[in-house]
C-alpha positions in Angstrom: -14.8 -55.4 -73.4 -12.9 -52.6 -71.5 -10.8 -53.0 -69.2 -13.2 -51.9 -66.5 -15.1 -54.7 -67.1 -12.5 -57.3 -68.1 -10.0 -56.5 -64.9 -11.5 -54.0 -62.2 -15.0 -54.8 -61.7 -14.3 -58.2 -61.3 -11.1 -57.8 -58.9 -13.7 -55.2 -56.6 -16.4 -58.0 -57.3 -14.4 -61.0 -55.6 -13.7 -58.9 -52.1 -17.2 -58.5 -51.3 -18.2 -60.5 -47.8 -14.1 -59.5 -46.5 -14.4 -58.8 -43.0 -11.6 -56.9 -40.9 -9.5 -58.3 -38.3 -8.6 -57.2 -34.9 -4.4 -58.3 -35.4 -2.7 -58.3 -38.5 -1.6 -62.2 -37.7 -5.1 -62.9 -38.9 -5.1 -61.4 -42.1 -2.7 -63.2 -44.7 -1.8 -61.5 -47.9 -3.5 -60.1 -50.7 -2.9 -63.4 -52.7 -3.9 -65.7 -50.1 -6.2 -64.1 -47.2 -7.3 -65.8 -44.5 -11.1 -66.5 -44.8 -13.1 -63.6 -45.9 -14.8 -63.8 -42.6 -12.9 -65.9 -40.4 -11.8 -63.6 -37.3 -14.1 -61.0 -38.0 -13.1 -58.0 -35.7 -13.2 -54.2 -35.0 -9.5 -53.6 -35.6 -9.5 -52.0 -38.9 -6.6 -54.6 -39.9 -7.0 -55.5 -43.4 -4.9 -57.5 -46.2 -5.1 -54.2 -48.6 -3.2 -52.1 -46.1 -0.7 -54.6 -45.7 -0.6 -54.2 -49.6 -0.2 -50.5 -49.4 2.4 -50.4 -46.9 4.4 -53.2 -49.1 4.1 -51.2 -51.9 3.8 -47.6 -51.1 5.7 -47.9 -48.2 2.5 -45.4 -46.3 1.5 -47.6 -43.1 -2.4 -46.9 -42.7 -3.5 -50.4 -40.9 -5.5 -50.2 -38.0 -7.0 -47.0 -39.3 -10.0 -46.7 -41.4 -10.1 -48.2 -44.9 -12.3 -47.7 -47.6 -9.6 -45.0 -49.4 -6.9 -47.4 -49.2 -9.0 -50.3 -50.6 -10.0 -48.6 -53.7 -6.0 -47.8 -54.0 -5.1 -50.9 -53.1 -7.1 -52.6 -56.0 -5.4 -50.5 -58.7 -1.9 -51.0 -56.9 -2.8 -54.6 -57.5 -3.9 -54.7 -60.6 -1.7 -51.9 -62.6 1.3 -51.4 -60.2 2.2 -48.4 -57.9 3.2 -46.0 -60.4 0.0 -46.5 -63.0 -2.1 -46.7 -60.1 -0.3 -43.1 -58.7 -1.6 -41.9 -62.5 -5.0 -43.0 -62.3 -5.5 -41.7 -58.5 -3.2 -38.8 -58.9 -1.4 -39.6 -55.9 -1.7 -42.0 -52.2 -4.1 -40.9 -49.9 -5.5 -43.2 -47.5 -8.1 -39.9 -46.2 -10.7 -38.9 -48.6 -10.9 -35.5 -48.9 -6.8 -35.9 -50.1 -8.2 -38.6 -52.7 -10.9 -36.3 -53.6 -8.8 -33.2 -53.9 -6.3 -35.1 -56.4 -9.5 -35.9 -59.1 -10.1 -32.2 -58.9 -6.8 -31.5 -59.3 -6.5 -33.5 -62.5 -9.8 -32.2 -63.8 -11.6 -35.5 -63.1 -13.9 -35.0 -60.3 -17.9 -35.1 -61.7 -21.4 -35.5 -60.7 -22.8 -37.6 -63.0 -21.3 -41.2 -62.3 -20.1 -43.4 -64.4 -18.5 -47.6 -63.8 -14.9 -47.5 -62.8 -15.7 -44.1 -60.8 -14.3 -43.7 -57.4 -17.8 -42.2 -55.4 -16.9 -39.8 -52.4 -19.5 -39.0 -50.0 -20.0 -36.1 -47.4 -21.4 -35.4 -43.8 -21.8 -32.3 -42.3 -18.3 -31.6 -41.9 -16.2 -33.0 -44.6 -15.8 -36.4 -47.4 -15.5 -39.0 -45.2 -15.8 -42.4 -47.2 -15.7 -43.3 -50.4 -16.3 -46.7 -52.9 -16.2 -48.0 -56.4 -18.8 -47.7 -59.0 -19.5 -50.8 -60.3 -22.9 -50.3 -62.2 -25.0 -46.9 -63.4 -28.6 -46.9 -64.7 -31.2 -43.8 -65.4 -32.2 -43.6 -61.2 -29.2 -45.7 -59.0 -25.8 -45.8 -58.8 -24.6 -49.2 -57.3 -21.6 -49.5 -55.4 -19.0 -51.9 -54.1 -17.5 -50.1 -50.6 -14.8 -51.3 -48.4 -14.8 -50.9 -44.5 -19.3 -50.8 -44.7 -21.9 -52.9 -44.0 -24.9 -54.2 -46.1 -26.9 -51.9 -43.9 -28.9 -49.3 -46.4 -27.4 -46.0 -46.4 -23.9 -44.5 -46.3 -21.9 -46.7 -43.3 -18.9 -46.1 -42.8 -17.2 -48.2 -40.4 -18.8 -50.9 -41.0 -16.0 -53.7 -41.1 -16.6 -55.6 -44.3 -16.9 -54.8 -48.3 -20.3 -54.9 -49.2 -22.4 -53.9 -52.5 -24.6 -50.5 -52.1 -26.9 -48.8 -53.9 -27.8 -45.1 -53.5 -30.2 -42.9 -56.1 -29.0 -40.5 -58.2 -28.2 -37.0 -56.9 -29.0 -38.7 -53.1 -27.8 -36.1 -50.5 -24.5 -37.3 -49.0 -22.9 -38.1 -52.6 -20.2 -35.6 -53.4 -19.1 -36.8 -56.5 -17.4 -38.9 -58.4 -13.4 -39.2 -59.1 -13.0 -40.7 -62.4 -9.7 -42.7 -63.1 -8.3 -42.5 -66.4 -8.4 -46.0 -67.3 -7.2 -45.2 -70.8 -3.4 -45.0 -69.1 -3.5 -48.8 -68.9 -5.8 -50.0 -71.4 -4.1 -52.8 -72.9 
């Protein structure tokens, strides 16, 4: 077992059904959230920015959050300067996030678990998730600040599982950590 499947999926995995709050008194720590639901607002105030500012010392709460989940999972899990490795860098906006995979030669279109997905609108990438699970036609997702409406949402308030089909319009492509950095 790798160590997408024995550490990442599973820390992605246990955030699903987090809501946002309106205040940051309502949203604990990483280690000890309040309720995943509990105060459910429209503040953008989430335990993993609280996380990234402690860590990173970059202040993104109350602004939108799927980048700095996904960073804040691997800051968690490997530490600020492995994560930095595997992202290429701290970038709460997107298109930053996506430009550092293509920087590093590790931005693709075929998808694989562990990926960091980036999605487009008309003008720009503009939200992003985590690949959790491939197979021949779909491409399942785990994306913070979404719904469990279908489609891409984003602004949605809570992490929620996704599933898109392969080469759906809207998918950018796919930023692909180099988990060998901390395989253990």
């Amino acid at each position: 077992m790798g160590i997408i499947q024995e550490k990442v999926t599973p820390e992605f995995v246990k955030w699903v059904g987090y809501c946002e709050k309106d205040k940051t008194s309502q949203i604990g720590t990483y280690e000890e959230p309040e309720d995943k639901v509990k105060n459910a607002g429209r503040g953008n105030y989430t335990v993993f920015a609280k996380l990234y500012k402690e860590k990173t010392g970059i202040d993104v709460q109350a602004q939108p959050w799927c980048d700095s989940f996904f960073d804040t999972i691997l800051i968690h899990l490997f530490g600020v300067e492995k994560a930095r490795a595997l992202l290429g860098g701290f970038s709460a906006y997107t298109p930053t996030s996506a430009s550092y995979y293509k920087k590093m030669g590790r931005y693709h279109q075929d998808p694989k678990e562990g990926d960091q997905i980036f999605f487009r609108n008309s003008k720009r990438i503009y939200h992003t998730g985590y690949v959790y699970k491939v197979t021949s036609k779909t491409v399942y997702t785990i994306e913070g600040n979404t719904s469990s409406a279908q489609g891409i949402v984003n602004e949605g308030g809570c992490v929620a599982y996704k599933q898109y089909p392969l080469g759906r319009a809207g998918i950018d492509g796919y930023g692909r950590p180099d988990y060998s950095l901390v395989e253990t």
